[in-house]
C-alpha positions in Angstrom: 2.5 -3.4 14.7 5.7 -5.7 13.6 7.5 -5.7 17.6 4.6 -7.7 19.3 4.4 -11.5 20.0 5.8 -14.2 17.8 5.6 -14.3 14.2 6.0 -17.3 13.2 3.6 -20.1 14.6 4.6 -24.1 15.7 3.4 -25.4 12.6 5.9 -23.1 10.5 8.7 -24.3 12.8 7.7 -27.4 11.9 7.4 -27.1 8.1 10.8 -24.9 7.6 12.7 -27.4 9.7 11.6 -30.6 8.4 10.9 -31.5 12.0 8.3 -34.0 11.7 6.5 -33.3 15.1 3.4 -34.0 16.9 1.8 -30.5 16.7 -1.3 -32.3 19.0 1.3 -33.1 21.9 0.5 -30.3 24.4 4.2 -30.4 25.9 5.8 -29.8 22.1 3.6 -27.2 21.3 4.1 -25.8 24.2 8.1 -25.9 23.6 7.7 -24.5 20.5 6.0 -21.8 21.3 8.1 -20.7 24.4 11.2 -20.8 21.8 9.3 -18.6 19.6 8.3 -16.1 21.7 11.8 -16.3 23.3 13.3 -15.7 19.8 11.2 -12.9 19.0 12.7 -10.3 21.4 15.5 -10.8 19.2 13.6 -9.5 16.0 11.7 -6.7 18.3 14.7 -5.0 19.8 16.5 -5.1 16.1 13.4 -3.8 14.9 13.1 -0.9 17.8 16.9 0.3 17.2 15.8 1.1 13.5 12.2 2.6 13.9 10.3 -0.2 12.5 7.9 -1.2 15.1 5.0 1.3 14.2 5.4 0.7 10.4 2.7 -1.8 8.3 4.9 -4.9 7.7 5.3 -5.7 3.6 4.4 -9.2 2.5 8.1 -10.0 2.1 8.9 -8.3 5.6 6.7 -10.8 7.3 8.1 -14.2 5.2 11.7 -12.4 6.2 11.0 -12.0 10.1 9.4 -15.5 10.0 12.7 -17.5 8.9 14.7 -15.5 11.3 11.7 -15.9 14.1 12.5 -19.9 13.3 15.8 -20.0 12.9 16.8 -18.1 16.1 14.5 -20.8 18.1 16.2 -23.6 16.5 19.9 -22.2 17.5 19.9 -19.5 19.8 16.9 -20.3 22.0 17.8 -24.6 21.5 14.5 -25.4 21.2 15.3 -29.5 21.0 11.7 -29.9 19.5 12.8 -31.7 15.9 15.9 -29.8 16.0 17.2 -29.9 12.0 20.9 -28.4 13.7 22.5 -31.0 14.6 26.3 -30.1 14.6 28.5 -27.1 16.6 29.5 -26.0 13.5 25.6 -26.0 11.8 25.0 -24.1 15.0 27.7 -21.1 14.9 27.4 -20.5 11.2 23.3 -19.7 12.0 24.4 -17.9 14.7 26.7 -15.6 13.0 24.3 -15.4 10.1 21.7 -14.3 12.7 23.6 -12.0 14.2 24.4 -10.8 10.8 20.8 -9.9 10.2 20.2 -8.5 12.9 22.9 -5.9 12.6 21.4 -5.4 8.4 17.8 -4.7 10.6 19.5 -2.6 13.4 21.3 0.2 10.6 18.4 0.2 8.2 19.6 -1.7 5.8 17.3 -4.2 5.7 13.7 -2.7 6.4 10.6 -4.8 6.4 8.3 -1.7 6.4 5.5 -1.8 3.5 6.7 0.8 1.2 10.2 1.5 2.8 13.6 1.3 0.5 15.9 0.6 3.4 19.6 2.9 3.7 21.2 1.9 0.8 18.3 3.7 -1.3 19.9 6.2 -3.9 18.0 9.5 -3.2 18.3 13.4 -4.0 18.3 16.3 -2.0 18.6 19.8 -2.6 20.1 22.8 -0.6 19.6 26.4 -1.1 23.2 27.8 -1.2 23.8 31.9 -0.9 26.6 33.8 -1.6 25.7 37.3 -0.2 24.4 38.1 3.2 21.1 39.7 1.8 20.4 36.3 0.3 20.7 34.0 3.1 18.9 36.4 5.0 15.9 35.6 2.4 16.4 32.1 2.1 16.2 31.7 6.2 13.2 33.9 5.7 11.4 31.5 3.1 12.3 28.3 5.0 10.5 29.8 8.8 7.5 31.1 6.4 6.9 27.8 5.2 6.8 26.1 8.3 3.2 25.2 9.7 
């Protein structure tokens, strides 16, 4: 299930950012950690507002949620553990971006669900349209019969 724990791990952190950190030193792994846990209620509430907590994660999902899971501990959380952002500005344009992406999450329109196409998918539906009573009657009819 996608919306439980952190997804990405200390090591991650420290690869993506470049950090250069002592991954052995209890007291920065245990920063890291809290940060990315922290950050990761984040991911799980965008995730919960668009159904996607009980779905199988895609390969690309995971990779996505990861950056993001990173990312949000670096700025939003200010984990100081080999923090690559260094600058205000560095800091609000990964915090609007963030936000951005959580909003894409939030209305579907990013999905990390394995086999999902997200709300900007073209699809096709069909409706039954009547034009006299004694059809609609039937087509009501024909739509209760084939419910279970």
């Amino acid at each position: 299930m996608p919306c439980n724990g952190r997804y990405a791990s200390a090591a991650e952190y420290n690869n993506l950012l470049c950090a250069g950190l002592d991954l052995t030193d209890p007291a920065t792994l245990a920063a890291i950690e809290g940060a990315l846990d922290m950050a990761a209620s984040d991911i799980h509430m965008a995730l919960a507002a668009s159904n996607q907590c009980t779905c199988t994660m895609s390969a690309h999902g995971l990779i996505y949620v990861k950056k993001l899971n990173i990312i949000d501990a670096a700025v939003l959380q200010h984990c100081p553990c080999g923090n690559a952002v260094r600058t205000q500005e560095e800091r609000d344009a990964l915090r609007s971006w963030l936000e951005g992406q959580y909003e894409l999450i939030r209305q579907s329109q990013t999905v990390v669900c394995e086999g999902a196409t997200g709300a900007d998918y073209p699809a096709f539906g069909i409706a039954q349209y009547s034009f006299t009573e004694a059809n609609l009657v039937q087509i009501i009819f024909n739509r209760w019969s084939a419910l279970p």
